[in-house]
C-alpha positions as CSV (number, residue, x, y, z in Angstrom):
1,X,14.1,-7.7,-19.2
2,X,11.1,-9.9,-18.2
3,X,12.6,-10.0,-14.4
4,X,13.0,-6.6,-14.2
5,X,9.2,-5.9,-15.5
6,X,8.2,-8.5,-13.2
7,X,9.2,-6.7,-9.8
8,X,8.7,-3.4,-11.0
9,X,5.1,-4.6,-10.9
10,X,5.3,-6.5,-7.9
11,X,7.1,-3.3,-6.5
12,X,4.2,-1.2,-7.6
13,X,1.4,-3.7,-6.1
14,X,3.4,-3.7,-2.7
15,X,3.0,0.3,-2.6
16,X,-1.0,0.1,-3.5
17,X,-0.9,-2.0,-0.6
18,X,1.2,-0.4,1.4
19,X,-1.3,3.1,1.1
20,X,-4.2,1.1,1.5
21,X,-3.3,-0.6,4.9
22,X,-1.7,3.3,5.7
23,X,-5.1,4.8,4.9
24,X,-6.8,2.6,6.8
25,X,-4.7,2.7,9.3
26,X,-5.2,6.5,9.6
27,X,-9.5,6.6,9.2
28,X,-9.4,4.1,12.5
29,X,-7.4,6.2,14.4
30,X,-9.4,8.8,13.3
31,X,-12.5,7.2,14.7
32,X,-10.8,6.0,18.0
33,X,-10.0,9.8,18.7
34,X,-13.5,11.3,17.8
């Protein structure tokens, strides 16, 4: 039970990442075109 608590979190932490580095992604591309 503890494993499967332990990567849901993980799992969840990887996707706050995941949109961070995405959003970021997209504002400098953003930039670069205006």
């Amino acid at each position: 039970m503890n494993c499967m608590c332990l990567s849901f979190l993980e799992s969840k932490d990887f996707n706050v990442q995941f949109v961070t580095i995405k959003e970021k992604y997209l504002h400098t591309r953003k930039q670069k075109i205006n």
